[in-house]
Short mmCIF file of the C-alpha atoms (twelve columns), coordinates in Angstrom:
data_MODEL
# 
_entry.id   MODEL 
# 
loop_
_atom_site.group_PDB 
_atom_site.id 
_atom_site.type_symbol 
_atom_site.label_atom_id 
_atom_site.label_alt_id 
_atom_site.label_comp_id 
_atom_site.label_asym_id 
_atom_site.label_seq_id 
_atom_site.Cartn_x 
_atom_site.Cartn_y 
_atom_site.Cartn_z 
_atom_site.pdbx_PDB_model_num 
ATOM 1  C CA . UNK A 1  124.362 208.560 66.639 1 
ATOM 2  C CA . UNK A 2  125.793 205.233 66.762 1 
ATOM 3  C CA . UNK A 3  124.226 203.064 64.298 1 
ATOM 4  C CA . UNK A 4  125.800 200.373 64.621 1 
ATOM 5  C CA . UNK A 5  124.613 196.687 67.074 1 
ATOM 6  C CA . UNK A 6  126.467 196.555 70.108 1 
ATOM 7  C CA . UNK A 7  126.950 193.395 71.134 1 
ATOM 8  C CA . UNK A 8  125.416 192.412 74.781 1 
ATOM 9  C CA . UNK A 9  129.064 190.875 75.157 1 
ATOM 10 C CA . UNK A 10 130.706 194.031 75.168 1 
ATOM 11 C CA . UNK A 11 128.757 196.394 76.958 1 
ATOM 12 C CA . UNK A 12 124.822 196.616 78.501 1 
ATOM 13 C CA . UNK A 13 123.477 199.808 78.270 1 
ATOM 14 C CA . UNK A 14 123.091 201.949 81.678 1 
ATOM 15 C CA . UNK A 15 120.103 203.906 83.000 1 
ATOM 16 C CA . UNK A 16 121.683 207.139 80.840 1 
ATOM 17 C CA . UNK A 17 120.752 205.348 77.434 1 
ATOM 18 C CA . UNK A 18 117.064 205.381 78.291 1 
ATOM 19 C CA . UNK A 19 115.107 203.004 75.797 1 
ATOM 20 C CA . UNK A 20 116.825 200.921 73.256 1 
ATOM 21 C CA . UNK A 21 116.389 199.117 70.461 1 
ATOM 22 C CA . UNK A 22 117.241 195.474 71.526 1 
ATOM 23 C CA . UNK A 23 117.296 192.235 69.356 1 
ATOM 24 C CA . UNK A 24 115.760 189.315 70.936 1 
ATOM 25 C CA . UNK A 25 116.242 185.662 70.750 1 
ATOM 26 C CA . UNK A 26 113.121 184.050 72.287 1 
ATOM 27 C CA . UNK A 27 114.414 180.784 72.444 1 
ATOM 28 C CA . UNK A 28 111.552 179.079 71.481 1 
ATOM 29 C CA . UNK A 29 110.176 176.692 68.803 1 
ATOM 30 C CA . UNK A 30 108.701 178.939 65.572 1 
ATOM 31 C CA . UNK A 31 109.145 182.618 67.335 1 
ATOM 32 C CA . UNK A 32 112.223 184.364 65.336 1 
ATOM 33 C CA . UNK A 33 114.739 186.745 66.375 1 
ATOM 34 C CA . UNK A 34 113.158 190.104 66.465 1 
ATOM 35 C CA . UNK A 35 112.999 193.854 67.703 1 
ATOM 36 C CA . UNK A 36 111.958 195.480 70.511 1 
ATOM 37 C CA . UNK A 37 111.852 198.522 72.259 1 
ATOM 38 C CA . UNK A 38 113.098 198.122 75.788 1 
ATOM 39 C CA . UNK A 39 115.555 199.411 78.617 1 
ATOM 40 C CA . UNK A 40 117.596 197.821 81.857 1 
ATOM 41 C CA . UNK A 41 116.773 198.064 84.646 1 
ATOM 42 C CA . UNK A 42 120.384 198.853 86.807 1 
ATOM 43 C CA . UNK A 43 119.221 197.694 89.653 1 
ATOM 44 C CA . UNK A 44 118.103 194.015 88.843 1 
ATOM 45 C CA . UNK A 45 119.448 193.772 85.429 1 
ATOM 46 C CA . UNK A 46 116.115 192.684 84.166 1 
ATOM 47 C CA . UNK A 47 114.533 193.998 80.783 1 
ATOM 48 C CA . UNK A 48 111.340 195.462 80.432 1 
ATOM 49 C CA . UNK A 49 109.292 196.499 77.856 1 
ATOM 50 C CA . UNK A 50 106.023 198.143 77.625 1 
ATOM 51 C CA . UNK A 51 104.559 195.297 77.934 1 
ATOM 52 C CA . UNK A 52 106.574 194.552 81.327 1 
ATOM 53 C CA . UNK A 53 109.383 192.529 82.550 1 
ATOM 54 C CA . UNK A 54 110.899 190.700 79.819 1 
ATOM 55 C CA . UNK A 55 110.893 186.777 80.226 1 
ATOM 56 C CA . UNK A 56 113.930 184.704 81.676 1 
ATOM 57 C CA . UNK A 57 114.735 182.616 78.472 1 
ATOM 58 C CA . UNK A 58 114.483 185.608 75.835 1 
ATOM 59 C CA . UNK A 59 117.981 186.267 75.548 1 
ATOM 60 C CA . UNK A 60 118.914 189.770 74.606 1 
ATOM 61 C CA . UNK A 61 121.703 189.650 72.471 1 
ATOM 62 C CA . UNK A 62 122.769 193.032 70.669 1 
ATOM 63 C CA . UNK A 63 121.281 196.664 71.569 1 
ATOM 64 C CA . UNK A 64 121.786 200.078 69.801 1 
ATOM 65 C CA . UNK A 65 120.463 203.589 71.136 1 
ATOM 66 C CA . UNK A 66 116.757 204.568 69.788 1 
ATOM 67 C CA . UNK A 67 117.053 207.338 66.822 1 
ATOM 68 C CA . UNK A 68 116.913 211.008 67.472 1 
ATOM 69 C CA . UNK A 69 113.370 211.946 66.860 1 
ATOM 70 C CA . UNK A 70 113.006 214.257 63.372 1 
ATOM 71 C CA . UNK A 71 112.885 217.790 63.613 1 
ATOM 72 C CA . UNK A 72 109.695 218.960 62.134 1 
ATOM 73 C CA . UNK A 73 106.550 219.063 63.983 1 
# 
């Protein structure tokens, strides 16, 4: 596993990566950088989360694939 950011500059992840771990800038006053678990959506390029469709002023700026689950149960 690549464990390593990959910048949004470089390369967006297609449908194939599934959910990743993206770091977002919210752009506003007080709210910090953080984590979230997203993917992108091919088709319109927008982001969505759990929560939904990812607002227009977050800016996404580095992703990296989710880690491979452990392997006991």
């Amino acid at each position: 596993m690549n464990e390593q950011w990959i910048p949004i500059s470089e390369r967006v992840p297609c449908r194939d990566d599934g959910f990743v771990m993206v770091v977002v800038n919210f752009n506003e006053p007080g709210l910090p950088r953080a984590i979230r678990l997203a993917w992108r959506e091919e088709d319109d390029g927008l982001w969505r989360t759990q929560y939904g469709r990812m607002r227009n002023h977050w800016e996404i700026t580095h992703w990296m694939p989710t880690p491979e689950l452990p392997d006991e149960q």
